[in-house]
C-alpha positions as CSV (number, residue, x, y, z in Angstrom):
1,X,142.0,-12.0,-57.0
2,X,138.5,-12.9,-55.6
3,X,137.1,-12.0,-51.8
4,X,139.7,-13.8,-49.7
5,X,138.4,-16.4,-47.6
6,X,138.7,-16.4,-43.8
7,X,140.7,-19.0,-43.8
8,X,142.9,-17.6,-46.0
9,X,142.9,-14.5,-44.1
10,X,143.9,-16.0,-41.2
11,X,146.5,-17.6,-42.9
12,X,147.9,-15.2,-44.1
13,X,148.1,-13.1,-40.8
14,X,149.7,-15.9,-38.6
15,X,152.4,-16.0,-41.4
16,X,153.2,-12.2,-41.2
17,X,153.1,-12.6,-37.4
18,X,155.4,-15.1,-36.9
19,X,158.0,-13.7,-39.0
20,X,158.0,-10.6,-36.9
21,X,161.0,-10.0,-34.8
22,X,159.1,-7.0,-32.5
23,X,157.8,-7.5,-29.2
24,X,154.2,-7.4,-30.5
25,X,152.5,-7.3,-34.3
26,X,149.4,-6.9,-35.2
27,X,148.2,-7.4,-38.7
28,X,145.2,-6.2,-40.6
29,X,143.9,-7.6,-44.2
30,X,141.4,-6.0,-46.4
31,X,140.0,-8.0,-49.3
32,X,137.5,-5.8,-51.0
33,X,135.5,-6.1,-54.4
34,X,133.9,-3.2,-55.3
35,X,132.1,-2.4,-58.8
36,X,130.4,0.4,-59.6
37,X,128.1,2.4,-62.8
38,X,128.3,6.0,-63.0
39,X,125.3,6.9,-65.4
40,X,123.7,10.3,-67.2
41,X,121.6,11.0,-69.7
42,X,123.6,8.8,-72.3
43,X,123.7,5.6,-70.3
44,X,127.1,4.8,-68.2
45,X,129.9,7.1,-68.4
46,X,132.2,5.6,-66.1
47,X,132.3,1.8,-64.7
48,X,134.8,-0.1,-63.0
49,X,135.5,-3.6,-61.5
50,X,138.1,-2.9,-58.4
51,X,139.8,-5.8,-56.5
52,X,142.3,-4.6,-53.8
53,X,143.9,-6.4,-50.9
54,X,145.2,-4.1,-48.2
55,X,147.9,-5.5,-45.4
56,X,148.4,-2.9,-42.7
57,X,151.2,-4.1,-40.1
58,X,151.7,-2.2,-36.4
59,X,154.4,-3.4,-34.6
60,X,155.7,-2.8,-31.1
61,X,159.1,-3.1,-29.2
62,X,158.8,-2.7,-25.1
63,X,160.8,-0.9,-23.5
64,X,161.2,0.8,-19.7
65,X,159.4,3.4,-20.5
66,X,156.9,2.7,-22.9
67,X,156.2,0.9,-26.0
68,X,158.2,2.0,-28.9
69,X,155.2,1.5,-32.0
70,X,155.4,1.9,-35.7
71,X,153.1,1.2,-38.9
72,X,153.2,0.5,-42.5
73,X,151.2,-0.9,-45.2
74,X,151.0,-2.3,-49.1
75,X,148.6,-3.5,-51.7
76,X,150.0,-7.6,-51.9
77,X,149.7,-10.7,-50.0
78,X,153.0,-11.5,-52.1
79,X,156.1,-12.4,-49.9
80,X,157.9,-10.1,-51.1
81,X,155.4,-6.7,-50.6
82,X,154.4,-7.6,-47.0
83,X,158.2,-8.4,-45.9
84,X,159.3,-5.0,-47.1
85,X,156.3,-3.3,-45.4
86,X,157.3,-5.3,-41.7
87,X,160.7,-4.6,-42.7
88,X,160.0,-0.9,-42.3
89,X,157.5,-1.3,-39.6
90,X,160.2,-2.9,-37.5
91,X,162.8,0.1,-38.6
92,X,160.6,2.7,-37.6
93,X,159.6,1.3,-34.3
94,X,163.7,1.2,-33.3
95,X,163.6,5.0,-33.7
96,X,160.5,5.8,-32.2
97,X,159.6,7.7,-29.4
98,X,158.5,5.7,-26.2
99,X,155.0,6.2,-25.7
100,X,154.2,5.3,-22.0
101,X,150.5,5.5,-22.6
102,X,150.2,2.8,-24.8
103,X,148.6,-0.6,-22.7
104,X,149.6,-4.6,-23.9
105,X,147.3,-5.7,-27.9
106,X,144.5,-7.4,-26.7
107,X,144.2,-11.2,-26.0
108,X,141.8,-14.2,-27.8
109,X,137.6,-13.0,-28.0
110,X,135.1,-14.2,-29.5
111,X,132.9,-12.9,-31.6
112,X,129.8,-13.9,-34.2
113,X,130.6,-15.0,-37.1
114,X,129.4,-13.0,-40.3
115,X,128.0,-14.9,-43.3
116,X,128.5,-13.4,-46.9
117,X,125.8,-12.2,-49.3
118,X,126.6,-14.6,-52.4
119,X,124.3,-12.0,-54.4
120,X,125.5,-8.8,-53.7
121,X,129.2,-10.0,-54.2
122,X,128.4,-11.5,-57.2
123,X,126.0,-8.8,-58.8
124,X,126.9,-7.8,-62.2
125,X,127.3,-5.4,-64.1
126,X,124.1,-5.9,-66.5
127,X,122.0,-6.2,-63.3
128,X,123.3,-2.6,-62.7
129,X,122.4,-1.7,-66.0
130,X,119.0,-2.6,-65.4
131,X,118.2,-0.2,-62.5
132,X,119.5,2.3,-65.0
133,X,117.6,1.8,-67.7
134,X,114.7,2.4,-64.8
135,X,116.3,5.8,-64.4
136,X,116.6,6.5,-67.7
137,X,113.1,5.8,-69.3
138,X,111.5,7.4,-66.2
139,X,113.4,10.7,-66.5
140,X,112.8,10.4,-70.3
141,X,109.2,10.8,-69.9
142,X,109.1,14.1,-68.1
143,X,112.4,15.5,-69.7
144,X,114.6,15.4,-66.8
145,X,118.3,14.8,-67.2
146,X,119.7,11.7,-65.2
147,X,122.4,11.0,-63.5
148,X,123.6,8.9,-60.7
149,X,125.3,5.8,-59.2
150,X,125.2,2.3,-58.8
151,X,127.7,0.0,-56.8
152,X,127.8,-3.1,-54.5
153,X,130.7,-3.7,-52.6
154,X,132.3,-6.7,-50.4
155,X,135.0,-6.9,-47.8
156,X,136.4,-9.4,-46.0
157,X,138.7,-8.4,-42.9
158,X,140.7,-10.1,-40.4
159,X,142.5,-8.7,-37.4
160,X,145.3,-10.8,-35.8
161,X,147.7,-10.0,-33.5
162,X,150.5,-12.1,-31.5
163,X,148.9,-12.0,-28.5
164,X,146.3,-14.6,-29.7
165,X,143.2,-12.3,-31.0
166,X,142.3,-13.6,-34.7
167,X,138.6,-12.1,-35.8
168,X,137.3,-12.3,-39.7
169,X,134.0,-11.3,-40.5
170,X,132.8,-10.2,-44.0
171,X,130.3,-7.0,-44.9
172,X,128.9,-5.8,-48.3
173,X,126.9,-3.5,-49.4
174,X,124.8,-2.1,-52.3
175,X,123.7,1.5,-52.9
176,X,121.7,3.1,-56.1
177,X,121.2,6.7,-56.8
178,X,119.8,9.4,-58.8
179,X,119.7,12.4,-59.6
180,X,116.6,14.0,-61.7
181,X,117.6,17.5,-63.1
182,X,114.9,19.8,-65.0
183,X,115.1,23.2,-66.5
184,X,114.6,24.8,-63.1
185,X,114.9,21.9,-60.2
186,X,116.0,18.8,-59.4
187,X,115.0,15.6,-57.6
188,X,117.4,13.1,-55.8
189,X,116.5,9.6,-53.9
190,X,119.5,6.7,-52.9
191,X,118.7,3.5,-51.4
192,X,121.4,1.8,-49.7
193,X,121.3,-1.8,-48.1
194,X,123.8,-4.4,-46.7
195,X,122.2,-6.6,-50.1
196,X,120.8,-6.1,-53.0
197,X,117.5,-8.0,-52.2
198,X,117.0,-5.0,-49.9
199,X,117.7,-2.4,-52.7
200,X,114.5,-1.4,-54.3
201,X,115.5,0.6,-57.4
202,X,112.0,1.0,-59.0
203,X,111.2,2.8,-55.9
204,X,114.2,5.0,-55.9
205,X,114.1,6.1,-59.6
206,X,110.5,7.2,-58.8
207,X,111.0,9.2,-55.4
208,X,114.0,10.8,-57.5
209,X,111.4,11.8,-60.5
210,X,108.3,12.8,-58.4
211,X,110.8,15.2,-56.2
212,X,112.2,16.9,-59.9
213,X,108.6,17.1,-61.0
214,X,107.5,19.1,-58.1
215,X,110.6,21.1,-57.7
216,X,110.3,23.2,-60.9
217,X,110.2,26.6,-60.7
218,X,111.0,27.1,-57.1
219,X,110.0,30.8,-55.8
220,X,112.3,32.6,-53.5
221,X,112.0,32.6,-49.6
222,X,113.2,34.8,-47.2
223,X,115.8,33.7,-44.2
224,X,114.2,33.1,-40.9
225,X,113.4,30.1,-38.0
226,X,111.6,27.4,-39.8
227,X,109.9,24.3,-38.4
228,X,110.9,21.3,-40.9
229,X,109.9,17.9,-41.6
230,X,113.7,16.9,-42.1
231,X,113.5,13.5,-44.5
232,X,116.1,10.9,-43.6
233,X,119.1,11.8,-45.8
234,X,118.9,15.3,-44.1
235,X,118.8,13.6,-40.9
236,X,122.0,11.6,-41.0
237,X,124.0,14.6,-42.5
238,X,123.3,16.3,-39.3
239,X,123.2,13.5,-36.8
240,X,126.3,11.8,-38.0
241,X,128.4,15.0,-36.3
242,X,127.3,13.5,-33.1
243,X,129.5,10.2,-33.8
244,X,132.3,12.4,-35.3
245,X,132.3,14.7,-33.0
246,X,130.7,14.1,-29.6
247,X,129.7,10.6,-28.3
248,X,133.4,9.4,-28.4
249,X,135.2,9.1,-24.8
250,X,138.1,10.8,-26.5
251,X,135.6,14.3,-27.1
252,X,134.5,14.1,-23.5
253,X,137.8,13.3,-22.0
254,X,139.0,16.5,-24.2
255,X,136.1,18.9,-22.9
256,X,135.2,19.0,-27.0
257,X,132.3,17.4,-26.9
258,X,128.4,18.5,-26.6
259,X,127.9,16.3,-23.8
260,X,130.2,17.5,-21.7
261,X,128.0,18.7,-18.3
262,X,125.1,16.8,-20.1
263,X,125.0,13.3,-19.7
264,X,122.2,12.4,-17.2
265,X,120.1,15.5,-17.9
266,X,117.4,15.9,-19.6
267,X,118.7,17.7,-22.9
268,X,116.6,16.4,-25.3
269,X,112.7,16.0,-25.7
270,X,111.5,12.4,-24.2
271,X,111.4,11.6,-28.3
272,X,114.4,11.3,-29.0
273,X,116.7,8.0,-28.4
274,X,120.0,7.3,-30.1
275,X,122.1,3.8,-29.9
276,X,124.5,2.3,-31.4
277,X,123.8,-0.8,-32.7
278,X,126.2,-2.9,-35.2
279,X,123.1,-5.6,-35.3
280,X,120.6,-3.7,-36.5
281,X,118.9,-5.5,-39.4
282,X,118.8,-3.1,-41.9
283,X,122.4,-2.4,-41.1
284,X,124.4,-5.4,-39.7
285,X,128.2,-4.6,-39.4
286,X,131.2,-6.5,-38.7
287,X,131.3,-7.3,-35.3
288,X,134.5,-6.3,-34.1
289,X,136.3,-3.1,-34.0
290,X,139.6,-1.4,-35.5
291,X,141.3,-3.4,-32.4
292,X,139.1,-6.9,-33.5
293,X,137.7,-6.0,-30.2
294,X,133.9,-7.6,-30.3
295,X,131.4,-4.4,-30.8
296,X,128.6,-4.2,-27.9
297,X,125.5,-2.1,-28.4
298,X,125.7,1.0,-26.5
299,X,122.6,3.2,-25.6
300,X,123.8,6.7,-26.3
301,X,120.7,9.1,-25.7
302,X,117.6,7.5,-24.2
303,X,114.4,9.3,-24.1
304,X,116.6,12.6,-24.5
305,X,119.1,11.9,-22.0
306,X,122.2,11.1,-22.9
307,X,123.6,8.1,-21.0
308,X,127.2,7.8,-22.4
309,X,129.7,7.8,-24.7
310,X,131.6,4.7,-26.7
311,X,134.9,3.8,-26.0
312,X,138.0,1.7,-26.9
313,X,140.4,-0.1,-25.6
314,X,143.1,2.9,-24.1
315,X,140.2,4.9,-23.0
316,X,138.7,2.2,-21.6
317,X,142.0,1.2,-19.2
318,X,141.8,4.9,-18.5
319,X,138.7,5.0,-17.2
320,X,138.7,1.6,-15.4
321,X,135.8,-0.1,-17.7
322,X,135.7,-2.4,-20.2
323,X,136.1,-1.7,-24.0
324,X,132.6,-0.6,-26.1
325,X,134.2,-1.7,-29.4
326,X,134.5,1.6,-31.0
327,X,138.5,1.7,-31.9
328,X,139.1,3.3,-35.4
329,X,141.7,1.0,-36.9
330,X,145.1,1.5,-35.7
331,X,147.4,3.1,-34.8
332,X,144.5,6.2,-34.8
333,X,144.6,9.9,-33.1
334,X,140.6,10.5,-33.0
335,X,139.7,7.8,-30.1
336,X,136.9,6.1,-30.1
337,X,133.6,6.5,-32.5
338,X,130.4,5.3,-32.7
339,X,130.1,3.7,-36.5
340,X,126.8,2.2,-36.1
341,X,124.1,4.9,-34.9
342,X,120.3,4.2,-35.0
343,X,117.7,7.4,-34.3
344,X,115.0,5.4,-32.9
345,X,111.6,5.5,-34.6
346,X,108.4,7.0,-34.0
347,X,104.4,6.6,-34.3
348,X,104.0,9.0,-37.1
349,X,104.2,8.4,-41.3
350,X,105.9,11.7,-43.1
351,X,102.8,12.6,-44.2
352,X,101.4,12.7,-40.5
353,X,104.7,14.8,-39.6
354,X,103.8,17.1,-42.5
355,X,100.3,17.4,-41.3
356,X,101.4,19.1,-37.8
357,X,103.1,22.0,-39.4
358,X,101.1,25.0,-39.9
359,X,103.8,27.0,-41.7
360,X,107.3,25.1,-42.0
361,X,109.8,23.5,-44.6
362,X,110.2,19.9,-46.3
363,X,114.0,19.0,-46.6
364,X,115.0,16.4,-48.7
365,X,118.5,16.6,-48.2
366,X,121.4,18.6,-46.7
367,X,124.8,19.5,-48.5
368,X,128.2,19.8,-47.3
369,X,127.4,20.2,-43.7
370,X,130.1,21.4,-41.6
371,X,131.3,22.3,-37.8
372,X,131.5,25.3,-36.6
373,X,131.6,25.1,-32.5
374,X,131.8,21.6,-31.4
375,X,130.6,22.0,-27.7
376,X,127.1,23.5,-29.0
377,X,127.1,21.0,-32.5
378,X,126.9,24.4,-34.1
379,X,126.5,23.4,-38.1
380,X,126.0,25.0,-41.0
381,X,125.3,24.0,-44.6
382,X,122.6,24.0,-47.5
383,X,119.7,22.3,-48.5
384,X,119.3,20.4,-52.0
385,X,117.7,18.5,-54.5
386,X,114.0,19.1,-53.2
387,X,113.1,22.2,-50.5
388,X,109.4,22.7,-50.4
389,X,106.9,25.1,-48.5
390,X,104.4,23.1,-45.9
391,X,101.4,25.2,-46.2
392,X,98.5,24.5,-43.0
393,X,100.0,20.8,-42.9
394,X,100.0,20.2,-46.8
395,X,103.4,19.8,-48.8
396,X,103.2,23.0,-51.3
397,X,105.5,25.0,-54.0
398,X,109.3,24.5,-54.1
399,X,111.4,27.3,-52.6
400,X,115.2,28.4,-53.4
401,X,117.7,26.5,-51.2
402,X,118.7,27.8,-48.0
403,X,121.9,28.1,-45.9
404,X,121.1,27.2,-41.9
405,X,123.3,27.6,-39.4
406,X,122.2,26.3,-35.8
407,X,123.4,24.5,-32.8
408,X,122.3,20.7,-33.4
409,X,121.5,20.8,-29.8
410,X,118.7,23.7,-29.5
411,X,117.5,22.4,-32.9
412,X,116.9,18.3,-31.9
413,X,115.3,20.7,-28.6
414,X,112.6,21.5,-30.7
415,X,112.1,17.8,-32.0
416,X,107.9,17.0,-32.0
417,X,108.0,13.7,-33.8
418,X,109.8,11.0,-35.7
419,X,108.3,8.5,-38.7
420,X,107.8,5.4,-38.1
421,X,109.6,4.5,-41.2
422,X,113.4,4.2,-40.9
423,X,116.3,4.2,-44.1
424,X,119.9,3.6,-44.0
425,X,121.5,7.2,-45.1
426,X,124.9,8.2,-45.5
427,X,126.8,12.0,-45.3
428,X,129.2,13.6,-47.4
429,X,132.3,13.3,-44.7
430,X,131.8,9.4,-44.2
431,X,129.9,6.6,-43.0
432,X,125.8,5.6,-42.3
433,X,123.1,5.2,-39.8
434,X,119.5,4.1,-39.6
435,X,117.3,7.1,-39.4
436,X,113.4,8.5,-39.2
437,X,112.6,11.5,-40.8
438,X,112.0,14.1,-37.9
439,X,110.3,17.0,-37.2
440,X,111.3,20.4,-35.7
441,X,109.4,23.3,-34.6
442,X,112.7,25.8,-35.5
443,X,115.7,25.3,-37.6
444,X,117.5,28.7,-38.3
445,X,118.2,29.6,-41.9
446,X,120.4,32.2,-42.5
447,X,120.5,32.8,-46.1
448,X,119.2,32.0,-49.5
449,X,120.4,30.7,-52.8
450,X,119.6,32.2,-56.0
451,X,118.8,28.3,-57.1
């Protein structure tokens, strides 16, 4: 079925609602379209043309003490799919636990309404094939092996609930990789945009190629405390812990988080500032939450101090404030998170970064990063798909990767500068943020690969 309109949406949701019997319903519908080109050396390998509609129902019976809540979900608007899935929503809530903590769904808000990209829902699969025929031919001509992804996705989402909220808002997204192999090294590049207008393959097929063709024949390197000229992509795998992991009122509230102790003092250099911001124009997002509560920019570290943390609606009557519009979708255990970060930019180009490093790395990109201590941001993982030696300010000879392992918060310490020049870049546990490349005077490497 095609992208569900919001009036459809909506339509759909009042009807679930009213034939719910519970106390209070919420219902959530997902309408996605998402097609995507998995390509190598022979051309695609893998392509598919997905259409799924998702109907989650939570449903609540009150009680002296507490709400009594349950879930379920299915793949069909059809009658007969979402009355067995509130069916056994409604079972499951007469045998569950009261849960005392739970506060009243959330009344009518308003929020902006989000237009949909006609070009990016409707982008085919020959346009796709076209920025992979750019891969191809260009990896062709210095005999690097290709491969890679393309995909542009839609969604359209309404949250309704029977104590009045109804939100809709729509979101795609496009995103174009690849990966350039050669006998010894490889290069990688993605772009990823909210449209394809924004998506400039030709300039990702070449950053891809130029990386593979300087990181043949890599020579090894010992372990040791590095400054680095961290490009975006290896930027967001690192700062995208701080969203999973530590600007979250759930974290703090917890003692988990990196900020407990911190917020108000000067932790940071006066370089750094983190917000979160679904309006960002390179990365507009819906603008409500898991709860349809409306999302509110939230200044998170300014000028290296961190100011505070997101929140949603529970932690929010628990601290006596009002919701950031940071819910997960619901029912959810993690609390609030931050789904829209931004590193603010700098003065510098990445060339200028590079220039300030006397002896020092370039990273293109980070691999399965992972936590190790929470309250320190303590992370460890490898580097890939382009490592090179900075040599008295000048990008030099491809090294081996390297495994670091280092405390997020001593490394952004070091921070010296940030390009001017932001990208969208995603992580291999989930989600994206709008990030600089950055430059440290010490990231700790604790091993070596023997590739």
């Amino acid at each position: 079925m095609p992208l569900l309109e919001r009036t459809d949406s909506l339509s759909a949701a009042r009807g679930i609602i009213a034939k719910s019997k519970a106390t209070e319903t919420e219902v959530v519908i997902d309408s996605s379209l998402d097609r995507y080109v998995r390509y190598a050396d022979c051309g695609p390998t893998q392509c598919a043309d997905r259409e799924r509609t998702e109907v989650r129902i939570r449903v609540r019976n009150k009680s002296p003490h507490g709400y009594q809540e349950a879930a379920a979900a299915c793949g069909s608007l059809e009658p007969a799919a979402w009355k067995a899935a509130l069916e056994r929503a409604q079972e499951l809530a007469l045998v569950s636990p009261p849960n005392p903590a739970l506060i009243p769904l959330g009344g009518a808000v308003l929020v902006p309404i989000s237009l949909r990209d006609r070009a990016t829902i409707d982008h085919t699969f020959e346009a796709k094939a076209r920025w992979i025929k750019l891969a191809l031919d260009a990896c062709g001509k210095h005999a690097l092996f290709p491969a890679g992804l393309a995909q542009t996705t839609a969604i359209s989402r309404v949250v309704s609930n029977s104590c009045g909220r109804e939100v809709h808002g729509y979101q795609t997204r496009a995103a174009f990789s690849l990966t350039a192999t050669g006998k010894s090294g490889e290069g990688w590049a993605e772009g990823v945009a909210r449209t394809v207008g924004a998506l400039k393959a030709e300039a990702i097929v070449q950053r891809a190629v130029d990386k593979a063709v300087r990181a043949q024949d890599p020579e090894p390197i010992d372990p040791g405390e590095y400054a680095v000229v961290l490009e975006p992509a290896a930027v967001a795998s690192l700062v995208l812990f701080m969203a999973y992991e530590g600007f979250g009122a759930r974290e703090v509230d917890e003692q988990s988080s990196f900020l407990c102790g911190r917020i108000g003092e000067p932790v940071f250099p006066a370089a750094l500032s983190i917000h979160d911001d679904f309006k960002h124009p390179a990365w507009v997002s819906l603008p409500f939450d898991g709860e349809g509560s409306p999302r509110t920019p939230v200044v998170l570290v300014e000028n290296g101090v961190p100011r505070r943390v997101v929140t949603d609606r529970n932690y929010a009557a628990k601290q006596g404030g009002e919701t950031t519009g940071h819910a997960l979708p619901q029912p959810s255990a993690h609390g609030p998170m931050p789904q829209n970060l931004v590193v603010l930019p700098g003065a510098s180009s990445v060339d200028e970064l590079v220039a300030g490093v006397e002896r020092g790395l370039l990273v293109t990109q980070l691999h399965y990063v992972n936590l190790i201590d929470p309250r320190e941001l303590v992370l460890t993982g490898m580097t890939r798909n382009g490592t090179f030696r900075i040599e008295n300010g000048v990008v030099g000879r491809a090294v081996r990767n390297l495994r670091f392992t280092d405390s997020l918060v001593r490394a952004l310490g070091t921070l010296t500068g940030a390009s001017k020049e932001q990208a969208v870049c995603g992580a291999l546990f989930d989600g994206e943020c709008v990030v600089p490349a950055l430059r440290l005077s010490g990231l700790r490497f604790t091993s070596t690969a023997e590739f």
